[in-house]
N, C-alpha and C positions, 0 to 999 in steps of 0.2 A: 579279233576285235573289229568293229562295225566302225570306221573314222566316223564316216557321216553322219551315224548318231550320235557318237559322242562329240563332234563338232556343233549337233543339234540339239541336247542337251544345255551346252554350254551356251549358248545363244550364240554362236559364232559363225560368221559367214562371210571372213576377210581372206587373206591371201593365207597362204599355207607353205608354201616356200621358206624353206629356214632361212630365220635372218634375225636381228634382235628385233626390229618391228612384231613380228609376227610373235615370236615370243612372250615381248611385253602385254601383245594383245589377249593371247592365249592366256595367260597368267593372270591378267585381269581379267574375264570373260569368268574365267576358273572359280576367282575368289566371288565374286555377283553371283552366280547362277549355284552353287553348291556349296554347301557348309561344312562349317569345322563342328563337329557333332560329336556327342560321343553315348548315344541313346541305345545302341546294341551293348554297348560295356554295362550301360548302369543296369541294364534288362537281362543280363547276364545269356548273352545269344552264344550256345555253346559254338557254333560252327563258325563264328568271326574267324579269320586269319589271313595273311599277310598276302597269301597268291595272288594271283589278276584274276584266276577263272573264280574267284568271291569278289575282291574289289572293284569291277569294271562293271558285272553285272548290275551292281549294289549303285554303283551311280548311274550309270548310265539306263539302264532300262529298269531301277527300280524308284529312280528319281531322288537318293537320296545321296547324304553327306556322309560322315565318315571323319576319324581320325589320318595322323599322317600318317601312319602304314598303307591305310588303303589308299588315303585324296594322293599323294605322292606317287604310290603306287603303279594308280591307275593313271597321273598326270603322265608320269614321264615315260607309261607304258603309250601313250598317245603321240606325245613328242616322237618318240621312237618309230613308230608308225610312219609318220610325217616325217622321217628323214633327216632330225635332228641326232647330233652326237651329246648322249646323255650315259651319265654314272653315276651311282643312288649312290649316295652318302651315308655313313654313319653317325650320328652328334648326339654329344653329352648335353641333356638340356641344364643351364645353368640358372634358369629363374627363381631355385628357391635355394643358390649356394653353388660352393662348388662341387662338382663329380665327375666321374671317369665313367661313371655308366651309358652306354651305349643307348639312347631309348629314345630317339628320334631320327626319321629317314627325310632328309633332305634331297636336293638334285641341284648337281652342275651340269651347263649343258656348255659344250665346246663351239664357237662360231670363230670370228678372228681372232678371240679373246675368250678366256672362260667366263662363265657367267652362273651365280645361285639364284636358282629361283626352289619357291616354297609354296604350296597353296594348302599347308595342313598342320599350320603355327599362329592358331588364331588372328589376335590384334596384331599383325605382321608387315613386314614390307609388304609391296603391291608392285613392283616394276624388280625385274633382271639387278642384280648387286654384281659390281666389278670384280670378281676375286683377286686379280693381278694387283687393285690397287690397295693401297694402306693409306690412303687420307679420308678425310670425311665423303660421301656419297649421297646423293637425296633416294631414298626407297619407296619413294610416293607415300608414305605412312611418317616419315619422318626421315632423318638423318642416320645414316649407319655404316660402322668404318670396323674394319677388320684386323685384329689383331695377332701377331705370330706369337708361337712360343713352342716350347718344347713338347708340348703335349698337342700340338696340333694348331690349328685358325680359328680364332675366338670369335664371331659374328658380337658386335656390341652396338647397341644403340644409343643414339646419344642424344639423352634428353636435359637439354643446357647441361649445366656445371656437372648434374652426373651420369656419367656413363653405367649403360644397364647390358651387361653381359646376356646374353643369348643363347646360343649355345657354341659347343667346339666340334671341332672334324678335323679330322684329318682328308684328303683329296685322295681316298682308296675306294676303286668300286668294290658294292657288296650285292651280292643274290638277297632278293626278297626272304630265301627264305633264314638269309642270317637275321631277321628280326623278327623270329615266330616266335623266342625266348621271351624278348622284351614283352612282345605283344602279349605271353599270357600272364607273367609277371605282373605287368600296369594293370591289365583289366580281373584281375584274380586277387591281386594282394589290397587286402581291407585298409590297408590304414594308408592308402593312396588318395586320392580326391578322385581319381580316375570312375569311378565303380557307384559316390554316392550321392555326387554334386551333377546332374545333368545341364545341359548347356547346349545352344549351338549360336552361330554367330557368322554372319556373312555381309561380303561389303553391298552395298545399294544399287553401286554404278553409278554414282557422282561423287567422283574423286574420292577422300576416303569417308563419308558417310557409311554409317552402318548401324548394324539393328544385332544386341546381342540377347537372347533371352535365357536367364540362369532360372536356378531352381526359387527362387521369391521374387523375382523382377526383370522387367523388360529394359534394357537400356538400349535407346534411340541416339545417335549421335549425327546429326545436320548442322553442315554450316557454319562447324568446328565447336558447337554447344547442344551437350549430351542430357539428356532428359531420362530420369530414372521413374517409373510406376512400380507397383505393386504389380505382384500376380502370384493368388493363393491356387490352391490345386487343379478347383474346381477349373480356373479358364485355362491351365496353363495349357492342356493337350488342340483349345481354339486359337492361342495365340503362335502354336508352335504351326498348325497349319494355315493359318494368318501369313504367317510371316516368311515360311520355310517348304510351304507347300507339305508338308510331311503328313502322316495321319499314321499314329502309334498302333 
């Protein structure tokens, strides 16, 4: 892997030295410059999968976004590079209930303290999350505190009175290629959202401003008031390179 492209990619030209500085920068550089996408799933791209010699490419020199298998992927295959102490995670996403299914790749990365970072969980934190602690935490996206339990560490956000589950891990590293299963599960099985709802979504780089475009609308969010438009077929391949630099 090419650092200095994918430092150049990301718009990044700070210190590189592990540290949580650098990290939190890297993490936000990540979510600005490259999206949470999921355009090779709905286009059914047979050759997607979970390696780096497809991930890293596909960002870095093909300019595009990606789900967490790859954005994660290819993040913490960067980190790694640079000298950070990183282990891919396994977690059950819990946004529509509970589950034990395995089908999202997160990253801890070890400094004096461990620490979650995530660049391929959409509307997500944006800064390093404490995993040693158990009280509330600010994620630059909001508030989010960590919960134990038998089945592993609950990431929950906490928006006022109710707390919204995230997803769970356990703190076990896994080889890329333990999520080649999930990966063609999600983007194969029809009655997922994964396959028929395209979408991508990236922060702006002013604090959490962001611009998400789904399959009928554009939502803009500045200055903590989100602005929803229309958008029928015909624009939607100008507003995806509008917005996302992409071109289908």
């Amino acid at each position: 892997m090419d650092v200095d492209q994918y430092l150049q990619r990301i718009g990044y030209a700070g210190p590189t030295e592990p540290s949580l500085e650098t990290l939190a920068a890297l993490q936000y550089a990540h979510l600005t410059t490259v999206p949470f996408e999921n355009l090779d799933v709905v286009h059914g791209v047979a050759e997607m999968r979970t390696s780096l010699d497809w991930s890293v490419p596909k960002v870095v020199e093909r300019g595009r976004g990606g789900w967490c298998f790859e954005l994660n992927g290819a993040f913490s295959a960067l980190l790694t590079a640079l000298g950070f102490d990183v282990l891919r995670l396994g977690a059950a996403v819990l946004l529509g209930g509970p589950s034990k299914v395995i089908d999202h790749l997160t990253i801890e990365v070890a400094l004096d303290q461990p620490y979650l970072v995530d660049v391929g969980f959409g509307e997500s934190f944006t800064q390093p999350l404490l995993l040693n602690s158990r009280t509330s935490q600010d994620g630059g996206s909001g508030d989010y505190q960590f919960f134990d339990s038998s089945e592993g560490l609950t990431l929950t956000k906490l928006d006022g009175d109710i707390p919204t589950p995230q997803y769970r891990f356990r703190r076990v590293g896994h080889e890329l290629t333990d999520f080649e299963a999930a990966s063609v599960e999600l983007r194969t099985n029809p009655e997922l959202h994964w396959s028929n709802k395209p979408f991508a979504t990236r922060l702006l780089g002013v604090g959490t401003d962001r611009v998400t475009l789904l399959k009928d609308r554009l939502k803009l969010t500045t200055a903590g008031k989100t602005t929803q438009t229309p958008v029928d077929e015909a624009s939607w391949d100008a507003e995806l390179s509008r917005w996302f630099g992409i071109t289908p």
